[in-house]
N, C-alpha and C positions, 0 to 999 in steps of 0.2 A: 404112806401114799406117795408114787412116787408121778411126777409132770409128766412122765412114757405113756403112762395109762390114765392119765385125766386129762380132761376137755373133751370137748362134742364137736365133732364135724359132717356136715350135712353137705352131698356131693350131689346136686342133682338129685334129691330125693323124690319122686314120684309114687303117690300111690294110688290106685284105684279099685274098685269095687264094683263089677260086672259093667266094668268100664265107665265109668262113671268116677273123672278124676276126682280126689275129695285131698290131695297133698300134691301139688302141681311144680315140678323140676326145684324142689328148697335149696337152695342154698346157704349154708350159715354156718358159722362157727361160735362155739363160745370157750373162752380160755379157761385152765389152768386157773382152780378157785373162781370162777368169776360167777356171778347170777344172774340171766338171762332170761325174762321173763316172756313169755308167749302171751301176748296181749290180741284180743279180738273177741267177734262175735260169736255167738252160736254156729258150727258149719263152716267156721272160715278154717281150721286144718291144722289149728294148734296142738288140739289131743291127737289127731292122727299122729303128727311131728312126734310127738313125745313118745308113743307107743311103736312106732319105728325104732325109737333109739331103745325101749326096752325090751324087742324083740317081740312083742306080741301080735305087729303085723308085718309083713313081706315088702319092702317094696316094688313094685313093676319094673324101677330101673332107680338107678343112682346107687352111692353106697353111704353107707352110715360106720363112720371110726370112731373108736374113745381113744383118744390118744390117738398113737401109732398106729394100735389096731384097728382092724378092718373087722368089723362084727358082725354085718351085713347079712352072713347066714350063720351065726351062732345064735343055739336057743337062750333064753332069757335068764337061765340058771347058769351058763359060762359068761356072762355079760359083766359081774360083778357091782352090778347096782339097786344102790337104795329105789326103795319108791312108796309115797304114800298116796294113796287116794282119796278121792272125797268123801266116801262112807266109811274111811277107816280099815275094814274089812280083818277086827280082830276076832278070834276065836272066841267065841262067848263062853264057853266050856273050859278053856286054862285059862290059869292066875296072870297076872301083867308080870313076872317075870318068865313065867312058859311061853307068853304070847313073843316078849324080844326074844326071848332064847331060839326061837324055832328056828329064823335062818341061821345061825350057827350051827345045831345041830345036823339041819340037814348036809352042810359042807362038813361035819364031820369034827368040827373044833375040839380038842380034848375038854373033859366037864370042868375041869379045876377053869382054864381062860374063860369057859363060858360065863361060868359066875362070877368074873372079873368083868368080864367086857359086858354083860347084861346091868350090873352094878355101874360101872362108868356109863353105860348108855342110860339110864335111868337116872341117876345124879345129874346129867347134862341136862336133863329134860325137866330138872326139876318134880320126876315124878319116886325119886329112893323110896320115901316112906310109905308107897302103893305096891310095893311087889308083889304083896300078899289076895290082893282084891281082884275082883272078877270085874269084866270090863262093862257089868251092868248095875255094877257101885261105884262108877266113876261117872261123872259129867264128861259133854258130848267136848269143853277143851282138854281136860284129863284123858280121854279118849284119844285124841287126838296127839295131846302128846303121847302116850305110848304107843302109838305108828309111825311116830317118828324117832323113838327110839330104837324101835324095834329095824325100822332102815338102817340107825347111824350103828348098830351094834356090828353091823356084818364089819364095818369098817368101807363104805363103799368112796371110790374116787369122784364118782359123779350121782349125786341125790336128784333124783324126780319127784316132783309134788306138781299133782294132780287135780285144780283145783280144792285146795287143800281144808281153806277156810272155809267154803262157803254154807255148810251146813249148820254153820257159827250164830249168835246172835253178833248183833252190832259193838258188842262189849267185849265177849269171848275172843271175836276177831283181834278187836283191839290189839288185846294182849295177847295175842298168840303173832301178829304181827312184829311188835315187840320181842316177843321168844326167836322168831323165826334170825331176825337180823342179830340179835346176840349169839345163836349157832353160830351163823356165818362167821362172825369176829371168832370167834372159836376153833375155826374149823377152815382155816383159811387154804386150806390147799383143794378143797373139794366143791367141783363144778357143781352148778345148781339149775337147774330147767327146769323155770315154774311155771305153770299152763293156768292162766286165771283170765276172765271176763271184766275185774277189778281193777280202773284205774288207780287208785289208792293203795292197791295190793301193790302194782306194778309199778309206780313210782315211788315207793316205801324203801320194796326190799332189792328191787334191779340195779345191778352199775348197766347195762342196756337192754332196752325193748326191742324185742322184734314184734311188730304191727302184722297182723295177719287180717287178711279179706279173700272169702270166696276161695280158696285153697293157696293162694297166692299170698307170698312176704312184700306187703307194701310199701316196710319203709324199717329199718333197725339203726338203734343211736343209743345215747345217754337220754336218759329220763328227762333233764335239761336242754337235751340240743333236740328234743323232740317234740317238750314244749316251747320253749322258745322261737324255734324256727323248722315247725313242720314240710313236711316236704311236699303234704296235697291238702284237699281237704279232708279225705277222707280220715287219715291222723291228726290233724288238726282235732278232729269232733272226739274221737275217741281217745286221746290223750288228752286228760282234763276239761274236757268241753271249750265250744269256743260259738264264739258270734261270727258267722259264715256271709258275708255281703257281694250279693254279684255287682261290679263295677266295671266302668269303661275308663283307663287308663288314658291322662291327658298329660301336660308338660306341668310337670315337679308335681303333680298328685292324683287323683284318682275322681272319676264321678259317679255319683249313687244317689239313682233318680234326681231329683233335681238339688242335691245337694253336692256340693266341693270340699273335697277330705284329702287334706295336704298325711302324702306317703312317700314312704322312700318305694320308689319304681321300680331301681332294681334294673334298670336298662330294657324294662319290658316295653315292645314297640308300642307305641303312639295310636289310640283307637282300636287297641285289642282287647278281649274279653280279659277278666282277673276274678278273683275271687277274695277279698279281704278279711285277713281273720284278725278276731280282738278279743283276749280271754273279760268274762264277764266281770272279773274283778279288777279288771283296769277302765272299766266303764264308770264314770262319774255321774250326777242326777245335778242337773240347771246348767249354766251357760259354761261355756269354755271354750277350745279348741274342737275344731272337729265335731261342732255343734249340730246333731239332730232332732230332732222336734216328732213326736209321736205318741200314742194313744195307749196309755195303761190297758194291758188285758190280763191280767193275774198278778199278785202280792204272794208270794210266799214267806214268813216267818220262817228261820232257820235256828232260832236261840243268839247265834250272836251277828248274823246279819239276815238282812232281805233280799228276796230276791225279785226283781221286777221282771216282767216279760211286757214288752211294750212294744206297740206294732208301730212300723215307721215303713210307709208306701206300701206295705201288706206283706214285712218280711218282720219276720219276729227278732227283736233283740233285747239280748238278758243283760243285766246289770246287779253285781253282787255288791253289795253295800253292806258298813256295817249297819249296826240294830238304830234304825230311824225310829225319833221320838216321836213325828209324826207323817210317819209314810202316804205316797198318794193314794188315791183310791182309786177303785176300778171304771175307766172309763174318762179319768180324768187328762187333759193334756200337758205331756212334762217335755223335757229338753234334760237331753243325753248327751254326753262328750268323750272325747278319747284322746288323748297326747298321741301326737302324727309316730312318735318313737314307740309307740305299745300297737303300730298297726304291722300286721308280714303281710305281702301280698304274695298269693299262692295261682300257681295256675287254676284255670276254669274246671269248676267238677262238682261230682255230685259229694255230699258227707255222710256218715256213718247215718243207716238208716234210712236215706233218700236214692229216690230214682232219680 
């Protein structure tokens, strides 16, 4: 594999659908080995993105390069890329090594490399000792690794996965999460675009997130520089959730309703709207800094912590804790806090899901 022909670049990619933009002027690159996760909602333009870059749709305008090349108008069978998708989409009727074997064959590989390279893509995958079984004797992760085998066998410079896990259970994910990040150590020269709805998927296995909304890139970073210091609210909510408080910026801290919450400003002017974000799990329960006072309205158990949702002036704020031996109850009135250093003050706006 060589760096000419790996990495993704995304030039003003546009695509539309009887006019009706659903991929609006992308711009983006992801390097040379690197994993690039396409994070967003239903419709925000992630999967279009991806199937741009596999040729299975056209863009209106922009171009799409791997590497050097310009592939913009080559079919999906000169593109030389892996890809799995969410349902798998293996041959029910061949064994799990005809099912990797097929893209080789069809390029034509001599048979002696096929049954090397199908044997290496299967050992990698940890599925060798399944060659022989139908892909209706294997569980829905074994499944799924042989789709990924069956990508990694071509020898592809840049892999596509497709929302890959989500037909997972909560376990299967698990470890296939785990699988996915030991490839990449593996496999370290080959670009990865992963299109998932998963925050946890997408800060797992990404060195950066591209944030997608409404066909639109809202915001792309390290998993860290994205939690840490989101760029609206809209990524704020959707990279690991967060507590979203509209405030009126005053000298050295912020107000929210009748309450004073010392924040770093940030040089934002004096009496202008903000929006302050605070992940639930830097949220405290009884007195402290940054102390608010409001009305339990849901408990949730999580096995090893609780979660509270507690109304304070009639904006909801969550508070992840760990496992309280005797948590409040519904309706009761408690006091929340935050260290001024765990708050980002974000411009004015709506967050994931909100008008």
């Amino acid at each position: 594999m060589s760096t000419a022909s790996s990495g993704i670049r995304f030039d003003s990619v546009t695509v539309a659908y009887d006019g009706n933009v659903v991929l609006d002027a992308l711009d983006l690159t992801v390097g040379p080995g690197e994993v690039m996760a396409l994070l967003g909602p239903s419709g925000s333009g992630k999967t279009t993105a991806l199937r741009a870059v596999a040729g299975f749709v056209r863009p209106a305008s922009g171009r799409v390069f791997l590497g050097d090349r310009d592939v913009t108008g080559l079919p999906p069978y000169r593109r030389g890329i892996g890809m799995v998708v969410q349902q798998y989409a293996l041959f029910p009727h061949m064994r799990v090594a005809d099912n990797v074997a097929f893209g080789l064959k069809a390029r034509k590989v001599p048979k002696a490399e096929i049954r090397t390279r199908v044997a290496e893509a299967l050992d990698m995958t940890g599925m060798g000792a399944y060659a022989r079984r139908h892909p209706r004797e294997l569980s829905g992760g074994q499944q799924q690794r042989v789709a990924i085998a069956r990508a990694l066998a071509i020898r592809p410079d840049v892999l596509l996965l497709d929302e890959p896990l989500s037909a997972l259970d909560a376990q299967l994910r698990s470890g296939m999460l785990a699988e996915l990040a030991r490839l990449h150590r593996e496999l370290p020269d080959v670009s990865i675009l992963y299109v998932t709805h998963d925050q946890v998927e997408a800060l797992t296995l990404a060195d950066r997130i591209a944030v997608m909304d409404k066909a639109k890139l809202r915001a792309c970073g390290t998993p860290t520089e994205l939690y840490r210091a989101p760029a609206d609210a809209f990524t704020a909510s959707f990279v690991g959730g967060a507590n979203l408080l509209p405030v009126t910026v005053g000298t050295g801290g912020v107000s929210f309703g009748d309450a004073e919450i010392k924040a770093d400003t940030g040089g934002v002017a004096r009496g202008a709207s903000a929006t302050l974000c605070v992940r639930p799990h830097l949220v405290g329960l009884g007195d402290g800094p940054n102390r608010l006072t409001g009305t339990v309205r849901e408990i949730q158990w999580r096995g090893s912590t609780h979660r509270l949702y507690v109304d304070v002036g009639g904006h909801r704020v969550m508070a992840d804790l760990r496992e309280l031996k005797a948590p409040p109850v519904h309706g009761e009135s408690v006091s929340l806090h935050f260290a001024p250093e765990d708050a980002v003050l974000l411009p004015a706006g709506v967050s994931a899901g909100e008008e």
